[in-house]
mmCIF file of the protein (N, C-alpha, C, O) and its ligand, coordinates in Angstrom:
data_MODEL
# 
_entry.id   MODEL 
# 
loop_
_entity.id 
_entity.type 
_entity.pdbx_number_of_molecules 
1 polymer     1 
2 non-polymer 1 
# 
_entity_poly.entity_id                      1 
_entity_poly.type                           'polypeptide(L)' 
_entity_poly.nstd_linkage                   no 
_entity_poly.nstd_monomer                   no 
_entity_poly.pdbx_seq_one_letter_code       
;(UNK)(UNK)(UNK)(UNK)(UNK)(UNK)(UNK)(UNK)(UNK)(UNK)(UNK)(UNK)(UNK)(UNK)(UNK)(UNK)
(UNK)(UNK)(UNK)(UNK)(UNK)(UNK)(UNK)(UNK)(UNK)(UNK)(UNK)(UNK)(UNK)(UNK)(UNK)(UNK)
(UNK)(UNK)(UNK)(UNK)(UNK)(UNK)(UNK)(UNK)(UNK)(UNK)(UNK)(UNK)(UNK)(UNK)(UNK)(UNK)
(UNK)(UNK)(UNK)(UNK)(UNK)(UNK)
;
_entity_poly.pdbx_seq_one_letter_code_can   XXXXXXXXXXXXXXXXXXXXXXXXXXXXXXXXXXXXXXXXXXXXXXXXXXXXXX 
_entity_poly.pdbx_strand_id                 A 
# 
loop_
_entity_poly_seq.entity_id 
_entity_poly_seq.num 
_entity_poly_seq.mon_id 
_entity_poly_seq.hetero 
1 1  UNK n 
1 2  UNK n 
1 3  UNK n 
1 4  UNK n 
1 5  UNK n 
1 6  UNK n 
1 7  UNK n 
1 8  UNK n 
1 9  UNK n 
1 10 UNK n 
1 11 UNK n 
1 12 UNK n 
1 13 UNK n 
1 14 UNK n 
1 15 UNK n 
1 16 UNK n 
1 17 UNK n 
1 18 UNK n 
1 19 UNK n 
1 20 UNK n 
1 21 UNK n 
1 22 UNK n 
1 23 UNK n 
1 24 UNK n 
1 25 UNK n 
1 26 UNK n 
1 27 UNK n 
1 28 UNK n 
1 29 UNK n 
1 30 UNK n 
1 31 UNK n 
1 32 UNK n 
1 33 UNK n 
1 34 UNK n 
1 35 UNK n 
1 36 UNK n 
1 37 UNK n 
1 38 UNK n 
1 39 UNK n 
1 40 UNK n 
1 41 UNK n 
1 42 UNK n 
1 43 UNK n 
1 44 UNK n 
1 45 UNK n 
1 46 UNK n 
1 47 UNK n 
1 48 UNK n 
1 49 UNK n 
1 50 UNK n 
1 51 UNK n 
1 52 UNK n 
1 53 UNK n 
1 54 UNK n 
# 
loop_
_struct_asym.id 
_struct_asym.entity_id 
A 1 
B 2 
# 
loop_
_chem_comp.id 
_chem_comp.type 
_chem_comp.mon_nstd_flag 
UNK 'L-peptide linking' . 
ZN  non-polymer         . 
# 
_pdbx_entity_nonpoly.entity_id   2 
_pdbx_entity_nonpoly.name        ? 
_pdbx_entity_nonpoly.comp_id     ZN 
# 
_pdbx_nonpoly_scheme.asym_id         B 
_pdbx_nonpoly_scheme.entity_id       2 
_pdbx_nonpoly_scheme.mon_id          ZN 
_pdbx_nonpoly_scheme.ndb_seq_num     1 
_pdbx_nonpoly_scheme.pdb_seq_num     101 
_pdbx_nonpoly_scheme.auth_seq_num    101 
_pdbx_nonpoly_scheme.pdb_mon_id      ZN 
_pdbx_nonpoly_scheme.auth_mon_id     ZN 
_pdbx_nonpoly_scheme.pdb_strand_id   A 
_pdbx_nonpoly_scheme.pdb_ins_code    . 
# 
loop_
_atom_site.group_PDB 
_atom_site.id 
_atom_site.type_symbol 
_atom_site.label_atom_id 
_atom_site.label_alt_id 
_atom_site.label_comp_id 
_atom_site.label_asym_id 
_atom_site.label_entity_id 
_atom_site.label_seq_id 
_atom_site.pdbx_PDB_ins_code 
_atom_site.Cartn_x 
_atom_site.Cartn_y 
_atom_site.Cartn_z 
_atom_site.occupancy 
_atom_site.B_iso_or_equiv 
_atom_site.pdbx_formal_charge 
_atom_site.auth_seq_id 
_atom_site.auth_comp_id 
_atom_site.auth_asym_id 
_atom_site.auth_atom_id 
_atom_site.pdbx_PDB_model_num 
ATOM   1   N  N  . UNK A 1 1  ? 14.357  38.064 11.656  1.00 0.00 ? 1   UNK A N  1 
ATOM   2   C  CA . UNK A 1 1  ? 15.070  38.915 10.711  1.00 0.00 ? 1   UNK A CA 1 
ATOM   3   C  C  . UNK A 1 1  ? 15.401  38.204 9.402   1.00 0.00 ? 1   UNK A C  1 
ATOM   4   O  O  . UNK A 1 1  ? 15.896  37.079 9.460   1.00 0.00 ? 1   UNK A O  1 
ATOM   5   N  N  . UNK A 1 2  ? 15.180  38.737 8.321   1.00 0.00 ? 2   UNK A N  1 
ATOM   6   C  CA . UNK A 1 2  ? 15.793  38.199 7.410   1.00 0.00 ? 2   UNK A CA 1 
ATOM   7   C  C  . UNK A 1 2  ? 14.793  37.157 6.839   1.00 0.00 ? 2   UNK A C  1 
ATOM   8   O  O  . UNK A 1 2  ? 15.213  36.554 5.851   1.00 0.00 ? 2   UNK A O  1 
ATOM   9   N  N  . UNK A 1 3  ? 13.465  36.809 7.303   1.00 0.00 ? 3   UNK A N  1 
ATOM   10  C  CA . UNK A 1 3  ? 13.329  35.384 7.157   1.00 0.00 ? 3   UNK A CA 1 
ATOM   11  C  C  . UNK A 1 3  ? 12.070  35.742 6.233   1.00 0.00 ? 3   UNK A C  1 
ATOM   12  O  O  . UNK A 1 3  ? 10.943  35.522 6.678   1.00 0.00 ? 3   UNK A O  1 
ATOM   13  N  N  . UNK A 1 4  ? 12.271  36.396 4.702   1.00 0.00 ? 4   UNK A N  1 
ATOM   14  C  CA . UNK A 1 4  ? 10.778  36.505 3.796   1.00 0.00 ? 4   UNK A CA 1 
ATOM   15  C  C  . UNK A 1 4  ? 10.822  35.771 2.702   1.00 0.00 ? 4   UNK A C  1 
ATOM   16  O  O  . UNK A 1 4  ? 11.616  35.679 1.766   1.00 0.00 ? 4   UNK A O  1 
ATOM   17  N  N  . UNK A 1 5  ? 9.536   35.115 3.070   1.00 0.00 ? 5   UNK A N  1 
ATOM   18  C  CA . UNK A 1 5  ? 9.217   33.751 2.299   1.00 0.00 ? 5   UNK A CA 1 
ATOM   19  C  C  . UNK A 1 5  ? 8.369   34.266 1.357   1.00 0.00 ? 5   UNK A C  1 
ATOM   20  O  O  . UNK A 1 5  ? 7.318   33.651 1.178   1.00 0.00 ? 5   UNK A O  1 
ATOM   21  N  N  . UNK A 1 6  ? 8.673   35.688 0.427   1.00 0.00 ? 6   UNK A N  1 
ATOM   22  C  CA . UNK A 1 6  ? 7.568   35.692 -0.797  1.00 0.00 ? 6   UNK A CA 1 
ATOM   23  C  C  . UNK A 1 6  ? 8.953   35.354 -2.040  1.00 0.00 ? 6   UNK A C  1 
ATOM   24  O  O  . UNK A 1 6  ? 8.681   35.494 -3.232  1.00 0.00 ? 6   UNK A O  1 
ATOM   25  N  N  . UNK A 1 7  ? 9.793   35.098 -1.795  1.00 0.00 ? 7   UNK A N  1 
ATOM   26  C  CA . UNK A 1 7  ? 10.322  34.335 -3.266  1.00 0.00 ? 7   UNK A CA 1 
ATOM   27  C  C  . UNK A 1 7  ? 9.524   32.579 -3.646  1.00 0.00 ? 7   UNK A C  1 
ATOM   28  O  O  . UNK A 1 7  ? 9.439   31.456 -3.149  1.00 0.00 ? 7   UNK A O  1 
ATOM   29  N  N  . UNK A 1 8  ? 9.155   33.237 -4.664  1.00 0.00 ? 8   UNK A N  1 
ATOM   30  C  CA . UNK A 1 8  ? 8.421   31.575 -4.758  1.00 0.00 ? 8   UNK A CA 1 
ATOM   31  C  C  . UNK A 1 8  ? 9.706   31.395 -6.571  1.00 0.00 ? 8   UNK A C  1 
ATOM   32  O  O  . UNK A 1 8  ? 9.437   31.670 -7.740  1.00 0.00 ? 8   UNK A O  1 
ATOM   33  N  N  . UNK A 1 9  ? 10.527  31.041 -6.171  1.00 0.00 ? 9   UNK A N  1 
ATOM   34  C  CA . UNK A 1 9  ? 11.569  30.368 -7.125  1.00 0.00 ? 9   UNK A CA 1 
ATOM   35  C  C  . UNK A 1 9  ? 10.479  29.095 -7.856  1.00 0.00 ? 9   UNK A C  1 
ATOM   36  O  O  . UNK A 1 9  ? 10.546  28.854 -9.061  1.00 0.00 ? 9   UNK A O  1 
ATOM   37  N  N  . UNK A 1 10 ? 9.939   28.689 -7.345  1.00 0.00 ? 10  UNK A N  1 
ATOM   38  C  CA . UNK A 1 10 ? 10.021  27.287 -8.352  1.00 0.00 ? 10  UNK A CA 1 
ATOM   39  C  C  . UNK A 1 10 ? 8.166   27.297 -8.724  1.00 0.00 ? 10  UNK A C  1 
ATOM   40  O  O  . UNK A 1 10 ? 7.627   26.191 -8.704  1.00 0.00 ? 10  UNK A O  1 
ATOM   41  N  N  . UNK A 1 11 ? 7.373   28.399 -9.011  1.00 0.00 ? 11  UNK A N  1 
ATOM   42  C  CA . UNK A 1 11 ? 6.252   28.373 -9.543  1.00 0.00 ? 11  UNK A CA 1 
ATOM   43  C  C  . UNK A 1 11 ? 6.154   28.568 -11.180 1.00 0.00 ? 11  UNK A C  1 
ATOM   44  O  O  . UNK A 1 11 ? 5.100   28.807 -11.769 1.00 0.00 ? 11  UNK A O  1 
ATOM   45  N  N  . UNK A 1 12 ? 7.419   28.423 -11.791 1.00 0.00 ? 12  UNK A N  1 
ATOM   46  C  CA . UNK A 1 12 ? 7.510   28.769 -12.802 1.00 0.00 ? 12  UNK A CA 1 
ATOM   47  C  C  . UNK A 1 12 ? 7.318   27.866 -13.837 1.00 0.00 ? 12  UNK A C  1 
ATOM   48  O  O  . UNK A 1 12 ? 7.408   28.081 -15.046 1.00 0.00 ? 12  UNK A O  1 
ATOM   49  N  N  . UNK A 1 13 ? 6.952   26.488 -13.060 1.00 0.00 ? 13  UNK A N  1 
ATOM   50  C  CA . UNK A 1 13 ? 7.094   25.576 -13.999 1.00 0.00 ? 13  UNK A CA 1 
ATOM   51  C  C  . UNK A 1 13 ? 5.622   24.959 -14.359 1.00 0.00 ? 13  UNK A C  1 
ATOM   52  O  O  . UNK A 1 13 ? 5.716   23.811 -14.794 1.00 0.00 ? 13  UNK A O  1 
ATOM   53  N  N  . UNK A 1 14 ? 4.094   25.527 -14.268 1.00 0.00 ? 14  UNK A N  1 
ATOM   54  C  CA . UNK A 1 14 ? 3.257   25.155 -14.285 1.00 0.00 ? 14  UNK A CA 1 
ATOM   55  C  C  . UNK A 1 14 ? 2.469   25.510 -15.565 1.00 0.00 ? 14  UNK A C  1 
ATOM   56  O  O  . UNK A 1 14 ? 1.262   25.278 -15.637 1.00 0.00 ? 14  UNK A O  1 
ATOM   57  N  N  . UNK A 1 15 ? 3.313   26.195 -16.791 1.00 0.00 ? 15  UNK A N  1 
ATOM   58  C  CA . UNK A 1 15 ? 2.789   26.465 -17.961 1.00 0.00 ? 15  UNK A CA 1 
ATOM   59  C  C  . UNK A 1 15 ? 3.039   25.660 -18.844 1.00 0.00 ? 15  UNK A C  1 
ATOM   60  O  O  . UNK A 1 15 ? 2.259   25.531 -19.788 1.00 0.00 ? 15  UNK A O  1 
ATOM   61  N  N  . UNK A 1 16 ? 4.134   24.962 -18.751 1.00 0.00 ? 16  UNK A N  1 
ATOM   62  C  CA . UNK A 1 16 ? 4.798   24.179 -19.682 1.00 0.00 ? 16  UNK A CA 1 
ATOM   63  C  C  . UNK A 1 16 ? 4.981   22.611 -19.517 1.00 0.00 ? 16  UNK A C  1 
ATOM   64  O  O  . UNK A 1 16 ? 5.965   21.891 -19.344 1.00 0.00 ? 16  UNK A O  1 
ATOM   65  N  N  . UNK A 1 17 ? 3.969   22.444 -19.611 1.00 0.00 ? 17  UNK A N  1 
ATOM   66  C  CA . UNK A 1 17 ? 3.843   20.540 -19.780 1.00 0.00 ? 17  UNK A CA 1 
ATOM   67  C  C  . UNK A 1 17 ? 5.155   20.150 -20.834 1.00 0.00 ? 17  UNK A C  1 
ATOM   68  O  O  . UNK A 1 17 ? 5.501   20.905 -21.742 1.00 0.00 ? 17  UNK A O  1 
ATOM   69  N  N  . UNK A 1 18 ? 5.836   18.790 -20.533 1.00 0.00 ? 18  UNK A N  1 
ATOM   70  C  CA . UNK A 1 18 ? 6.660   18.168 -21.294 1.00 0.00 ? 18  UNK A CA 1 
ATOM   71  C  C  . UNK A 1 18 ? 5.912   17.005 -22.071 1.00 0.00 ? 18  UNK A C  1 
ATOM   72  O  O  . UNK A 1 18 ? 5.031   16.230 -21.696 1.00 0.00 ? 18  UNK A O  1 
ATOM   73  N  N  . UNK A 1 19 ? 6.648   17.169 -23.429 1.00 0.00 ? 19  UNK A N  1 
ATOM   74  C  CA . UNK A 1 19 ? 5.526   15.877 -24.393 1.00 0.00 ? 19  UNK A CA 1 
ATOM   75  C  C  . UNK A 1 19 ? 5.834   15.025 -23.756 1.00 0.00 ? 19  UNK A C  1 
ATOM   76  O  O  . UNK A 1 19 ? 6.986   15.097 -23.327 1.00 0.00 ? 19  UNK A O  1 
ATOM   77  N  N  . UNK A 1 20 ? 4.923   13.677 -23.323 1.00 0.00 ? 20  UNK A N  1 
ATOM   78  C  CA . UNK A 1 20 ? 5.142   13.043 -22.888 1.00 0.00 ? 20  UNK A CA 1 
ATOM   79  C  C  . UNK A 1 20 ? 5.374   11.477 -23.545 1.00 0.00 ? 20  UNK A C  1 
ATOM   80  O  O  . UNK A 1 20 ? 5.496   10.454 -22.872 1.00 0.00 ? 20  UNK A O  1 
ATOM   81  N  N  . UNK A 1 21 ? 5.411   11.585 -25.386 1.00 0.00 ? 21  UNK A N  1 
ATOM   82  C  CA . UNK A 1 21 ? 6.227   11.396 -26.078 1.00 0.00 ? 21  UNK A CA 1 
ATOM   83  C  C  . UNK A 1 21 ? 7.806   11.066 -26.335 1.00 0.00 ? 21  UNK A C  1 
ATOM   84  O  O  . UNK A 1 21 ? 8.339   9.974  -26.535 1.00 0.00 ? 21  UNK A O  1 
ATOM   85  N  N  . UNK A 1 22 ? 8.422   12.477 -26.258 1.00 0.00 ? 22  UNK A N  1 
ATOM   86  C  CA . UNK A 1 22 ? 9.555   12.704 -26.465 1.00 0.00 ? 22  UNK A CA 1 
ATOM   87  C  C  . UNK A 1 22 ? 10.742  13.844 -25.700 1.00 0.00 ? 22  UNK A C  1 
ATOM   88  O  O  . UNK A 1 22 ? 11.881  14.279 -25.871 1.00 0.00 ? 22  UNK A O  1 
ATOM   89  N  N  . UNK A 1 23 ? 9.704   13.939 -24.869 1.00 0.00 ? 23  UNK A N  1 
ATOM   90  C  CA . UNK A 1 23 ? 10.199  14.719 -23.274 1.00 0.00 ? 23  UNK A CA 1 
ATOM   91  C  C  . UNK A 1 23 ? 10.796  16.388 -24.031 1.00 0.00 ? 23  UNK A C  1 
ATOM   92  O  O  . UNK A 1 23 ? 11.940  16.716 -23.714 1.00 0.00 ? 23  UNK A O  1 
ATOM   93  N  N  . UNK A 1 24 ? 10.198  17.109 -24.747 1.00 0.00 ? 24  UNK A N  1 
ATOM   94  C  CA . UNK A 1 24 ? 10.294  18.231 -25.355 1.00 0.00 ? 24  UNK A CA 1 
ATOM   95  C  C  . UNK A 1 24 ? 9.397   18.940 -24.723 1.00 0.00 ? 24  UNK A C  1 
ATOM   96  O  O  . UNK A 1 24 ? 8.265   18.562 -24.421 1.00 0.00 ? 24  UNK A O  1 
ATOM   97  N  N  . UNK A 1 25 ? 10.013  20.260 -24.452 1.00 0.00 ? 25  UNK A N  1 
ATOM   98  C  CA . UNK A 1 25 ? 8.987   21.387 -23.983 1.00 0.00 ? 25  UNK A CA 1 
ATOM   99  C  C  . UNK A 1 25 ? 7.880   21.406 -25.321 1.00 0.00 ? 25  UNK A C  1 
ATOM   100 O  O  . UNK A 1 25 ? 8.025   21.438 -26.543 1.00 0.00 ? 25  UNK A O  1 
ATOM   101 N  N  . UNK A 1 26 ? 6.677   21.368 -24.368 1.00 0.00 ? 26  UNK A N  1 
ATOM   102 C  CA . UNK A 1 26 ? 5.819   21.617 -25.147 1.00 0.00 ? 26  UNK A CA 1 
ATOM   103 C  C  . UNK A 1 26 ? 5.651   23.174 -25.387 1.00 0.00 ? 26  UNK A C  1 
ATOM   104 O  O  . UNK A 1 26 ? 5.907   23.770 -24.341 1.00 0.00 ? 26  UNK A O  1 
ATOM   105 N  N  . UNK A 1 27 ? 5.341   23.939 -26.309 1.00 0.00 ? 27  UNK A N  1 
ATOM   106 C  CA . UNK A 1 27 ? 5.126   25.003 -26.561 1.00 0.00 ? 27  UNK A CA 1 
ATOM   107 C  C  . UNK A 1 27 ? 3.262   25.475 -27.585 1.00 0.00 ? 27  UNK A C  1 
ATOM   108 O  O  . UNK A 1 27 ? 2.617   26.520 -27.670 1.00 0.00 ? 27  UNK A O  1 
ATOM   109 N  N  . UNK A 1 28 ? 3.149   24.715 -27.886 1.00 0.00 ? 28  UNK A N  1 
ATOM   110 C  CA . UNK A 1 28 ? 1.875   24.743 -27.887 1.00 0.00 ? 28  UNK A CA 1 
ATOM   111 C  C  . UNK A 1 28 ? 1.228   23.599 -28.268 1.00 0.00 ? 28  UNK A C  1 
ATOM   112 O  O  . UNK A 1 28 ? 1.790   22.786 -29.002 1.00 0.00 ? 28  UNK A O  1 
ATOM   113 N  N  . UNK A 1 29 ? 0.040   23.423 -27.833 1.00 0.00 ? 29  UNK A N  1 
ATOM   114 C  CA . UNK A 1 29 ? -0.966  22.261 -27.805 1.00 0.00 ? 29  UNK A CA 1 
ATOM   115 C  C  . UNK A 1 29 ? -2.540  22.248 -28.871 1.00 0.00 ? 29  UNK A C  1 
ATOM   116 O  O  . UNK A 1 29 ? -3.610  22.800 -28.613 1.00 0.00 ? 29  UNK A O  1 
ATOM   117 N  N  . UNK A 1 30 ? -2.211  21.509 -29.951 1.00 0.00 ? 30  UNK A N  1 
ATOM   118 C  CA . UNK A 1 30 ? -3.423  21.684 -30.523 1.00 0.00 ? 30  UNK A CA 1 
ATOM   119 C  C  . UNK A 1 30 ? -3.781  20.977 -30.541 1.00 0.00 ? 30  UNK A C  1 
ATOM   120 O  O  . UNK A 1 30 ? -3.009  20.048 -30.781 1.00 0.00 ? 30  UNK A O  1 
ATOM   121 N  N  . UNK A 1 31 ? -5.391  20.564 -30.305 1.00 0.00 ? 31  UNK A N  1 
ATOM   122 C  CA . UNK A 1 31 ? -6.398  19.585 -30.035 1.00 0.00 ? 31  UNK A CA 1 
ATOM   123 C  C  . UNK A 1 31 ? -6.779  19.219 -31.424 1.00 0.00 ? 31  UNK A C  1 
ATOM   124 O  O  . UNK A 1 31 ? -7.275  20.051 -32.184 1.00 0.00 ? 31  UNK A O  1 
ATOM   125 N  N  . UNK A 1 32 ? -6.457  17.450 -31.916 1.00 0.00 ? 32  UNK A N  1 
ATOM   126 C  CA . UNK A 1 32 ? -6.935  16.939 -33.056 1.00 0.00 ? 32  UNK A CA 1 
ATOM   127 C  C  . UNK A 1 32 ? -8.059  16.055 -32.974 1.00 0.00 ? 32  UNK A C  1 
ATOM   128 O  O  . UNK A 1 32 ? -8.428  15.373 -33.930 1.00 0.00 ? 32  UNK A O  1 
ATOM   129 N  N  . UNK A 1 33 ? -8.710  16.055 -31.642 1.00 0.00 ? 33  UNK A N  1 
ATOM   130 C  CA . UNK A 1 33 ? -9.644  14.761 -31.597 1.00 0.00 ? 33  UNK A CA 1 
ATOM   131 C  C  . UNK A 1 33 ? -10.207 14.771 -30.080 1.00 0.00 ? 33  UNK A C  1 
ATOM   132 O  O  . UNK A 1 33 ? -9.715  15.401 -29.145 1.00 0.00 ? 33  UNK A O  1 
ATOM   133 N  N  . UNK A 1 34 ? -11.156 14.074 -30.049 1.00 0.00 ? 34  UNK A N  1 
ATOM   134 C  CA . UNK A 1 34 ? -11.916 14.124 -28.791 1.00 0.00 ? 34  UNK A CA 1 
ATOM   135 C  C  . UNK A 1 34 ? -11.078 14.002 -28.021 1.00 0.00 ? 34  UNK A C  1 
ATOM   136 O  O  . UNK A 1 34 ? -11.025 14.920 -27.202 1.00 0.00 ? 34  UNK A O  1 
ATOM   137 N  N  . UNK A 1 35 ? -10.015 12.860 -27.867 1.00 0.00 ? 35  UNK A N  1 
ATOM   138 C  CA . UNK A 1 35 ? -8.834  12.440 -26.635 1.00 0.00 ? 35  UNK A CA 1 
ATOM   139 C  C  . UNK A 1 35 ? -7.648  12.479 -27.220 1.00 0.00 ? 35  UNK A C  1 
ATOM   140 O  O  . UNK A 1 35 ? -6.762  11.901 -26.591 1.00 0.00 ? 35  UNK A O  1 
ATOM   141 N  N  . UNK A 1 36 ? -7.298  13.046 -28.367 1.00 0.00 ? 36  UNK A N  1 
ATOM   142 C  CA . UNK A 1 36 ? -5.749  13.581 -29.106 1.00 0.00 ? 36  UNK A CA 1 
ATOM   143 C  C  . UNK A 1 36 ? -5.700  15.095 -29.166 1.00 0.00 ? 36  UNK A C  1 
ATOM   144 O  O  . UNK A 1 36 ? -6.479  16.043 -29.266 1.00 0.00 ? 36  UNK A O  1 
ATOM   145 N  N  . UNK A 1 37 ? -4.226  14.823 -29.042 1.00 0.00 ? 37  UNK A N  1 
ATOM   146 C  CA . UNK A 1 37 ? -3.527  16.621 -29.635 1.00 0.00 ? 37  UNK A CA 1 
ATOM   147 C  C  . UNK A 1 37 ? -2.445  16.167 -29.847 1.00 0.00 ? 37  UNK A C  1 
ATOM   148 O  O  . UNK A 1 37 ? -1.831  15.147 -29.533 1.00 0.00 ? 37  UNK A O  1 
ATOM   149 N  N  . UNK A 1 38 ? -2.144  17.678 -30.839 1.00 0.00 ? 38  UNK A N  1 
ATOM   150 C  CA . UNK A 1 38 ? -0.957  17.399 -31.160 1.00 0.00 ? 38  UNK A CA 1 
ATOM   151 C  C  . UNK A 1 38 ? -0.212  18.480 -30.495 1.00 0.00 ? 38  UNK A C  1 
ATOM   152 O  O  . UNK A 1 38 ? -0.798  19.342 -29.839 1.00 0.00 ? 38  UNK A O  1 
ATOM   153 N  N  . UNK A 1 39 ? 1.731   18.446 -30.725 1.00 0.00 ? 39  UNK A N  1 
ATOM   154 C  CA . UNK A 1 39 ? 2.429   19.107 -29.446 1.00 0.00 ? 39  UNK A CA 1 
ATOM   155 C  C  . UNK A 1 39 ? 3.248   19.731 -30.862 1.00 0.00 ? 39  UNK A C  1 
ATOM   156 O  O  . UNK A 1 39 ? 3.597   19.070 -31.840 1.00 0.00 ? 39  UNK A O  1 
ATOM   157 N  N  . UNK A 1 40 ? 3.408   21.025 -30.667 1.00 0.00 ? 40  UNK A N  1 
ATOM   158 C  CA . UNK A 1 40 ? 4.492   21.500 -31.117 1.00 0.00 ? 40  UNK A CA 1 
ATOM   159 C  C  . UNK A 1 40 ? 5.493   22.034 -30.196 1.00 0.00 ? 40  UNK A C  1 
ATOM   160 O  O  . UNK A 1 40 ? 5.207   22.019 -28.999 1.00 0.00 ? 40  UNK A O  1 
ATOM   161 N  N  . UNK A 1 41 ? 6.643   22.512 -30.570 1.00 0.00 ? 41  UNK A N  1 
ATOM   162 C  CA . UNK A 1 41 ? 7.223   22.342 -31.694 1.00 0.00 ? 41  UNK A CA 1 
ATOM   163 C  C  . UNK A 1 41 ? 7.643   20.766 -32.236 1.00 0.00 ? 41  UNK A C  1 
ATOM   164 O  O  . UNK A 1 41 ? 7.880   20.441 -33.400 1.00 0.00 ? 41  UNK A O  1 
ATOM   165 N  N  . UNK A 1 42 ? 7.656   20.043 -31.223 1.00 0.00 ? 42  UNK A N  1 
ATOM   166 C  CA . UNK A 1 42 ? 7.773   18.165 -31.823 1.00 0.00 ? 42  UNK A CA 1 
ATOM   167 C  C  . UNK A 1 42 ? 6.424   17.749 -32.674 1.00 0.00 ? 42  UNK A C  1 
ATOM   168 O  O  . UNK A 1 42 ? 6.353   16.568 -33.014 1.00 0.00 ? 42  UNK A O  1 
ATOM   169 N  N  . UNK A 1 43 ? 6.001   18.097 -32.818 1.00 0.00 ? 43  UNK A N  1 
ATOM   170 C  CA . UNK A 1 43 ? 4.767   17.455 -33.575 1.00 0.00 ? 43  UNK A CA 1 
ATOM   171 C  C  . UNK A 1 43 ? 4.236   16.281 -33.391 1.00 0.00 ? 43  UNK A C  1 
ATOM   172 O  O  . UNK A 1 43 ? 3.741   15.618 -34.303 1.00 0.00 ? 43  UNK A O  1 
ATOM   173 N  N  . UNK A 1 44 ? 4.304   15.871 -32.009 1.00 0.00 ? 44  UNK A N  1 
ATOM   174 C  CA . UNK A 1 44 ? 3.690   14.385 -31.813 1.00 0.00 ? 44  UNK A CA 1 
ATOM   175 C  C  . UNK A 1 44 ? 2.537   14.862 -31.139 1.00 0.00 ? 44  UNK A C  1 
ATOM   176 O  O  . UNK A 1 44 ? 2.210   15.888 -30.544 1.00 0.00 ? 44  UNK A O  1 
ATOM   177 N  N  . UNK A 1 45 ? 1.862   13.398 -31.534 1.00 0.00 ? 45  UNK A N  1 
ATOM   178 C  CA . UNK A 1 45 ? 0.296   13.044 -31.208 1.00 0.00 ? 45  UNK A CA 1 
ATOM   179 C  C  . UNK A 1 45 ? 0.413   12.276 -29.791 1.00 0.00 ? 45  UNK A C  1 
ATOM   180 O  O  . UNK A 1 45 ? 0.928   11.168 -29.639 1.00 0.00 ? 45  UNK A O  1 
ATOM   181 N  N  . UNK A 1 46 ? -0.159  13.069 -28.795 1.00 0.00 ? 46  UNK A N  1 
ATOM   182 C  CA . UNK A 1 46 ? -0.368  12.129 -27.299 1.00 0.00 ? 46  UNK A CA 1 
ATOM   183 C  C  . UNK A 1 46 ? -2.032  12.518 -26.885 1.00 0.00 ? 46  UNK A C  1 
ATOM   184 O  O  . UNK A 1 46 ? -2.892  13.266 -27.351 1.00 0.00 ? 46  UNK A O  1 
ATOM   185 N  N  . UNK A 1 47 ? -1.937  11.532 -25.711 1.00 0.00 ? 47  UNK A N  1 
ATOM   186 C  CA . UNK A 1 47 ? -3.695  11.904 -25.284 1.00 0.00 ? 47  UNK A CA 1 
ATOM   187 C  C  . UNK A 1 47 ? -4.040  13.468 -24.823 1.00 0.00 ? 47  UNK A C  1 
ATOM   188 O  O  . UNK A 1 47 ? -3.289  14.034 -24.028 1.00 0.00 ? 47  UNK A O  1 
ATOM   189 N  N  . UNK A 1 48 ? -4.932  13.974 -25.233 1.00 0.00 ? 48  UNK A N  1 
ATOM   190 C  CA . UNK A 1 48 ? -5.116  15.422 -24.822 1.00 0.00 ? 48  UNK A CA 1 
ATOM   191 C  C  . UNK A 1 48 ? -4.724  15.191 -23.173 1.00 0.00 ? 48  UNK A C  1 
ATOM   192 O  O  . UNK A 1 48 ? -3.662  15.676 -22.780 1.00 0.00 ? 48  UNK A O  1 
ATOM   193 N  N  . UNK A 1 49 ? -5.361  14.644 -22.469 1.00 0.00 ? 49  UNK A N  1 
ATOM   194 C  CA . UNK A 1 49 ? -5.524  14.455 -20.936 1.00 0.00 ? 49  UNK A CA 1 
ATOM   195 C  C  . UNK A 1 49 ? -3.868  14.642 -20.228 1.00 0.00 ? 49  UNK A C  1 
ATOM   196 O  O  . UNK A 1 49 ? -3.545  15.189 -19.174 1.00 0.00 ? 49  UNK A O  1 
ATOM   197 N  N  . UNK A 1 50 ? -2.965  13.914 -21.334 1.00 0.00 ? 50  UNK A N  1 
ATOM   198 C  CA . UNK A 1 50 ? -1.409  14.264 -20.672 1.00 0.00 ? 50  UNK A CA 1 
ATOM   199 C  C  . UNK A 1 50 ? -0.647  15.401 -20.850 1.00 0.00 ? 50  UNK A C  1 
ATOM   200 O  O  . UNK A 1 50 ? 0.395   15.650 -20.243 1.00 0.00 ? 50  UNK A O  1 
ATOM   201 N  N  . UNK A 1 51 ? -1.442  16.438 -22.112 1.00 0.00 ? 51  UNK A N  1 
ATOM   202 C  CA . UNK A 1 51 ? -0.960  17.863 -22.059 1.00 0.00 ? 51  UNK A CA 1 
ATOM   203 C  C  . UNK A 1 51 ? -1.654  18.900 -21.288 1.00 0.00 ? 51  UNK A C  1 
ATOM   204 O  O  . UNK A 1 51 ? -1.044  19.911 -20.940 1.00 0.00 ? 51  UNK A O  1 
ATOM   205 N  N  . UNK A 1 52 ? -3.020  18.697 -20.969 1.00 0.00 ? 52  UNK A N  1 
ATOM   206 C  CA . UNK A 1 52 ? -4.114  19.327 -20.273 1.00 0.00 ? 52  UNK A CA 1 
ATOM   207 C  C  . UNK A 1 52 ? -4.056  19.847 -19.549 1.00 0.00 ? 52  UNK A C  1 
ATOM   208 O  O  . UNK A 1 52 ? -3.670  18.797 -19.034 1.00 0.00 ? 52  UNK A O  1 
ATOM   209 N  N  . UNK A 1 53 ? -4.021  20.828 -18.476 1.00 0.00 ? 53  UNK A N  1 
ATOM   210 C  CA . UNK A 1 53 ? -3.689  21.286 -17.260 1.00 0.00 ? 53  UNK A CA 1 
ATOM   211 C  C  . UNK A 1 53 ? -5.296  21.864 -16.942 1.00 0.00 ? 53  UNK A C  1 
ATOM   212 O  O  . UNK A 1 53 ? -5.997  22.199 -17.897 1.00 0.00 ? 53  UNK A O  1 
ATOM   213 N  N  . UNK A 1 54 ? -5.535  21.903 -16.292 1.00 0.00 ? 54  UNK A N  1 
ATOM   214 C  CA . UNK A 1 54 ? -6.978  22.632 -15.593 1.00 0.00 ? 54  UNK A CA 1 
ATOM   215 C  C  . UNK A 1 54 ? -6.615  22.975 -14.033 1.00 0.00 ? 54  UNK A C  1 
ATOM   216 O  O  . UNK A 1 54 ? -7.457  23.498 -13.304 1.00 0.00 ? 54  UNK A O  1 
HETATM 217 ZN ZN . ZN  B 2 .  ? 7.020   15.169 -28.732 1.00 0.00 2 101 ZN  A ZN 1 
# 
């Protein structure tokens, strides 16, 4: 009784990579270079590979 396991509380966090810079939600990711991007809204430059998700 009682026991439904379709709340998935914590899938929410797989869109939003943190710069790994300056620990800011990243909000969008633009690619400046074969292995750079840049992160807004912080505007820092990290390796594409640490904002990347696939
Ligand atoms: Zn940053």
């Amino acid at each position: 009784m009682g026991s439904e396991s379709s709340d998935r509380a914590g899938e929410a966090d797989s869109s939003r990579p943190d710069c790994p810079r300056c620990d800011e939600p990243v909000g969008f990711v633009a690619v400046s270079g074969p292995t750079t991007a840049s992160v807004s809204p912080c505007g820092c430059t990290v390796p594409a590979a640490a904002v990347q998700r696939e």
